[in-house]
N, C-alpha and C positions, 0 to 999 in steps of 0.2 A: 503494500500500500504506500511506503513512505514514497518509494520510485516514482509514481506516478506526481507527489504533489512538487518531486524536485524537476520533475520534465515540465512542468505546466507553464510555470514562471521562463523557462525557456524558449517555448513554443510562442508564448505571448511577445517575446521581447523578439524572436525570428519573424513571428508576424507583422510586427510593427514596424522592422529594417525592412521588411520586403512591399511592403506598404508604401512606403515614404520611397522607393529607390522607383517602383514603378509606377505611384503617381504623380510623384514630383515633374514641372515641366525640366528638361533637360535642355544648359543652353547649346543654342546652334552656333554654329560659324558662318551662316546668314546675316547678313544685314543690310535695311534699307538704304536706301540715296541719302547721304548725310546732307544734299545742298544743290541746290540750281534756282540758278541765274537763268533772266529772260531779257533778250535787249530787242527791241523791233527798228528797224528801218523802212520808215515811211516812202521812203524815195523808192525802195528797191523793191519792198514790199516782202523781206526778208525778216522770219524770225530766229534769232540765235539763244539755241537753247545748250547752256552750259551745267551740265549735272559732275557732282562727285559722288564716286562710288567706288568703295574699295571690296575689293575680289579677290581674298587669296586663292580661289578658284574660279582662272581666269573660264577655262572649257565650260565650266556649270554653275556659276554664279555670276549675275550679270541681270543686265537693264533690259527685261522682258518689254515693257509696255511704254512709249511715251502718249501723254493722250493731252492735246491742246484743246482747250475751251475758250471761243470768244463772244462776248456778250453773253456768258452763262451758258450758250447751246455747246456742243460736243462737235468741233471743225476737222478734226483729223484724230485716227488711231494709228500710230506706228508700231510695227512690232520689232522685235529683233532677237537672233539666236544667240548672237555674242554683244561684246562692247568691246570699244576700241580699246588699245593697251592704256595704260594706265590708268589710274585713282578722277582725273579728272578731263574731260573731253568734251566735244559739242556737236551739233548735230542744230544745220542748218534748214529752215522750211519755208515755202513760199505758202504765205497766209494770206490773203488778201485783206487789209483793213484799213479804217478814213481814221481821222483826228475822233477821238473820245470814246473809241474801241477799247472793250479792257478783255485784257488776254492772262489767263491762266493756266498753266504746265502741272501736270500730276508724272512722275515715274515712278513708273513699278519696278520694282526686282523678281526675278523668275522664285525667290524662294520665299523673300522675307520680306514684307513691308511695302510702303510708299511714301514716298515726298512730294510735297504740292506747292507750287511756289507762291510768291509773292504777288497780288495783281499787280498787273501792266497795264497802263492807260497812253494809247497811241498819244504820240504827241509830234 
């Protein structure tokens, strides 16, 4: 009888490490766009859209989705498999828009997260 009440206390404290190990979230090596920048040129009718993103896994982590909003509606979805070499890159788009246009950038990352920038108001 004694056996059984010295396993009890054991089983309960193996329960509770196996508990906490598999539902604890586990952190990833995923992460979103730390940052982007939007600059528009009126004349050209040119959006530069400058994101950082760091990749220690350039092959499978990376800038899935960039997606332009102007005036609030959804103007363009870009996809993409990769990004370019390093932490910080740009990626140029013909928008069309007049003076008092406001324009807003979301990037996604294919694993983790998203970043949405700052409004823009054509000028």
């Amino acid at each position: 009888m004694k056996r059984n009440l010295i396993l009890t206390p054991f089983f309960f404290l193996g329960l509770i490490v196996f508990s906490v190990v598999c539902l604890y979230p586990q952190p990833s090596h995923a992460t979103p766009p730390e940052n982007i920048q939007i600059q528009y040129n009126l004349r050209t009718q040119v959006l530069l859209v400058t994101i950082t993103h760091d990749s220690m896994f350039k092959g499978s982590h990376y800038i899935k989705f960039v997606e332009i909003k102007k005036n609030g509606g959804v103007v363009s979805i870009n996809t993409y498999n990769s990004q370019p070499s390093g932490e910080t890159f740009s990626y140029s788009y013909k928008i069309p828009a007049i003076e008092e246009d406001t324009i807003v950038v979301t990037a996604t990352c294919n694993m983790s997260g998203s970043k949405t920038s700052a409004t823009l108001t054509v000028q």
